[in-house]
C-alpha positions as CSV (number, residue, x, y, z in Angstrom):
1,X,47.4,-46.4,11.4
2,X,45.4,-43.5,10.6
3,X,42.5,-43.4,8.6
4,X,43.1,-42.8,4.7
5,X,39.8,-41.9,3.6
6,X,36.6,-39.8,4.8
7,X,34.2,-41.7,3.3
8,X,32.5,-44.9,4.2
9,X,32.4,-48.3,2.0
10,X,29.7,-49.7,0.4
11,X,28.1,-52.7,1.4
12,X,27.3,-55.3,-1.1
13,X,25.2,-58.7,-0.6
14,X,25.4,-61.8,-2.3
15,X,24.0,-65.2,-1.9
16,X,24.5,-68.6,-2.1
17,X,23.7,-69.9,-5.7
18,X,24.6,-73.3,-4.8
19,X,27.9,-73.4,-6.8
20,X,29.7,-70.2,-5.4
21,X,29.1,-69.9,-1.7
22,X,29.5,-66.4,-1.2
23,X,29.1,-65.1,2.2
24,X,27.0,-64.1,4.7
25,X,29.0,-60.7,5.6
26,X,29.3,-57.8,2.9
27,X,31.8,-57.4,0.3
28,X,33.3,-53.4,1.0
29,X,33.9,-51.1,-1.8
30,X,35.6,-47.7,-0.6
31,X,36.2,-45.1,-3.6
32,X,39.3,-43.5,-4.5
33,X,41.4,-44.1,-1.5
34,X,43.5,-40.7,-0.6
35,X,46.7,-42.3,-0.8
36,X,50.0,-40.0,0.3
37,X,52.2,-41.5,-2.8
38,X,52.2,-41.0,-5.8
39,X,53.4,-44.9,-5.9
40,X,50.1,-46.1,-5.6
41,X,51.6,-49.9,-5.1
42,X,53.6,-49.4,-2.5
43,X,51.2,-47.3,-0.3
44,X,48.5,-49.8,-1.0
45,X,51.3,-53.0,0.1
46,X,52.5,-50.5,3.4
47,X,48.8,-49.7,3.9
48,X,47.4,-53.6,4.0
49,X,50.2,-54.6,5.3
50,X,50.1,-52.4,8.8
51,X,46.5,-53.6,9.3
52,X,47.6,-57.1,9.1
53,X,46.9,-58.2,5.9
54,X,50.6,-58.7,4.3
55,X,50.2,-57.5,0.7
56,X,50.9,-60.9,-1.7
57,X,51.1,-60.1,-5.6
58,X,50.4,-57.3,-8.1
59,X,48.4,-58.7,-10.9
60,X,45.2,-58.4,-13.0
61,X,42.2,-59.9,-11.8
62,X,41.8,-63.5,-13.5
63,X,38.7,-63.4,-15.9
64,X,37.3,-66.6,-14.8
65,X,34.4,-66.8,-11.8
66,X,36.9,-68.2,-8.9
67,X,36.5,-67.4,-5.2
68,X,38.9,-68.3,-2.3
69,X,37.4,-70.8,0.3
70,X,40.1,-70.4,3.1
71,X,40.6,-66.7,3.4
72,X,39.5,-63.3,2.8
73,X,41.1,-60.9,0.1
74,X,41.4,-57.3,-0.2
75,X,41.9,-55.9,-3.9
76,X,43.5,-52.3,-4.0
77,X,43.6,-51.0,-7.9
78,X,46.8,-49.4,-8.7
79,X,45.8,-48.3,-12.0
80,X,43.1,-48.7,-14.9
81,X,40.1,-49.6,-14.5
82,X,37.9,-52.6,-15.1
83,X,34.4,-54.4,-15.1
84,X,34.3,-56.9,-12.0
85,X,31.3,-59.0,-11.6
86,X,30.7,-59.9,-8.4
87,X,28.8,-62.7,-6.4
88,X,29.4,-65.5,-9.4
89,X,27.9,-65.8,-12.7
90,X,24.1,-64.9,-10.9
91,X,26.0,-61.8,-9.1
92,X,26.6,-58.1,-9.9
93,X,28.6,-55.8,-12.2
94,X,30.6,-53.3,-10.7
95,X,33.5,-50.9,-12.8
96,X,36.7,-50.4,-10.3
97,X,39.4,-47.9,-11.1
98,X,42.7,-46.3,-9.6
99,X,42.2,-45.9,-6.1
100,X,38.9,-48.2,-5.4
101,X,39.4,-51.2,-2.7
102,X,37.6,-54.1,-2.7
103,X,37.7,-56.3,0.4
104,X,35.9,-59.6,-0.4
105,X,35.3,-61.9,2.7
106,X,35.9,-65.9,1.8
107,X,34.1,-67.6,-0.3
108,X,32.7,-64.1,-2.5
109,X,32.6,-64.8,-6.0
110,X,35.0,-62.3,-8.7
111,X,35.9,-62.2,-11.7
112,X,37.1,-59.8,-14.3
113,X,34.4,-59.0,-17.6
114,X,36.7,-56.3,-19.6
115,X,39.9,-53.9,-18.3
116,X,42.2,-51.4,-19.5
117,X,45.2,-52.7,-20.4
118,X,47.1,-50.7,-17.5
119,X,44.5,-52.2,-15.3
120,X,46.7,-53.7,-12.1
121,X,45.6,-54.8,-8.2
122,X,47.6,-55.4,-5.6
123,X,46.3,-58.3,-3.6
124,X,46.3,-59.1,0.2
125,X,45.1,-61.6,2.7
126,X,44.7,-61.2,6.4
127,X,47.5,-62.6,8.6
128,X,47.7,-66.3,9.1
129,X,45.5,-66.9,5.7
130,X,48.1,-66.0,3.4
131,X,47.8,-69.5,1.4
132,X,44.8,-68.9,0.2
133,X,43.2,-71.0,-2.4
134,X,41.6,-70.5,-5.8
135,X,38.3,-72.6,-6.2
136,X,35.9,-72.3,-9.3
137,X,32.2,-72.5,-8.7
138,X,31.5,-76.3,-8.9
139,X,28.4,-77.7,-7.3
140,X,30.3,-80.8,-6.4
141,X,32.5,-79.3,-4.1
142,X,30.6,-76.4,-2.6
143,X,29.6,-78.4,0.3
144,X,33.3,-78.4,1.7
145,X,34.0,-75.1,0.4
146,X,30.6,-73.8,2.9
147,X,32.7,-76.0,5.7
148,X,36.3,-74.6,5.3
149,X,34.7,-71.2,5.2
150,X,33.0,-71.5,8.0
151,X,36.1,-71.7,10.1
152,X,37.8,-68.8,8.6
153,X,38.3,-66.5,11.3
154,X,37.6,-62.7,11.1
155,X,40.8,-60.2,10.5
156,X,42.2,-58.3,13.1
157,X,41.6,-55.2,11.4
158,X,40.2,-53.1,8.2
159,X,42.8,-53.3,5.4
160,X,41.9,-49.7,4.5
161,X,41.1,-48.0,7.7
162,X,42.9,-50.1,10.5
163,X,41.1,-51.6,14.0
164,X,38.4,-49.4,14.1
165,X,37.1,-49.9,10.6
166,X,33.8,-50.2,9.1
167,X,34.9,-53.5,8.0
168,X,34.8,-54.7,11.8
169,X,31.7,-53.3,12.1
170,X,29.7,-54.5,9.5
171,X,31.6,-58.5,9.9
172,X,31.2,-58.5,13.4
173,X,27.7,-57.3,13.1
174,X,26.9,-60.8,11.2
């Protein structure tokens, strides 16, 4: 599939704080994703979905800290905007709106602070880790969340800009 954007994503760190693992590869964040629809849903859906990561639900973005220890997510906004912090309750703010991507590899901390009230994602996993899980930050079970993460295997492609990504550079890189 051919690339949708010219720009690059950026990078964004986060560590460990002993209750949400995070991850040692970057979350991405591309801006305003040139999308050739004016149905922002379904291009996002047809554009996940023929880099192999099957688009799963069209939602908001839960306002509790939660993370997902068995897969990796990509979060395409449809509309609104919102306030995301990132990397747990020790982590980062960043605002999203129509047409920002966020691909957040397993175990990356998100929740939602404020949105608009027309604020809507759709969300997708990489093929094979579409039963993903929802864990909240809990220093009891971090120690097998760091394990089941550890296995998760790297996507075949970049949900936003196919095989030759920067995602696959910058996860394969780690």
């Amino acid at each position: 599939m051919s690339r949708p954007i010219e720009n690059l994503p950026t990078s964004l760190f986060f560590d460990d704080d002993g209750q949400t693992p995070n991850s040692r590869l970057p979350v991405l964040l591309y801006r305003n994703v040139a999308l050739k629809s004016a149905d922002k849903a379904s291009a996002f859906e047809a554009l996940f979905s023929a880099n192999h990561w099957p688009a799963q639900w069209r939602a908001q973005v839960f306002n509790y800290h939660h993370y997902h220890s068995n897969a990796h997510e990509v979060l395409g906004v449809i509309s609104g905007r919102a306030r995301l912090k990132l990397g747990g309750s020790s982590g980062a703010e960043q605002t999203v709106e129509a047409g920002d991507v966020l691909i957040l590899p397993a175990g990356t901390g998100h929740c939602s602070l404020d949105q608009s009230s027309d604020f809507l994602v759709v969300g997708a996993y990489p093929t094979g880790q579409e039963k993903y899980d929802i864990q909240r930050p809990d220093p009891t079970t971090h120690a097998l969340s760091v394990a089941r993460i550890a296995k998760i295997p790297l996507p075949l492609a970049d949900p936003v800009s196919g095989e030759e990504g920067a995602l696959m550079g910058a996860w394969r890189a780690r």
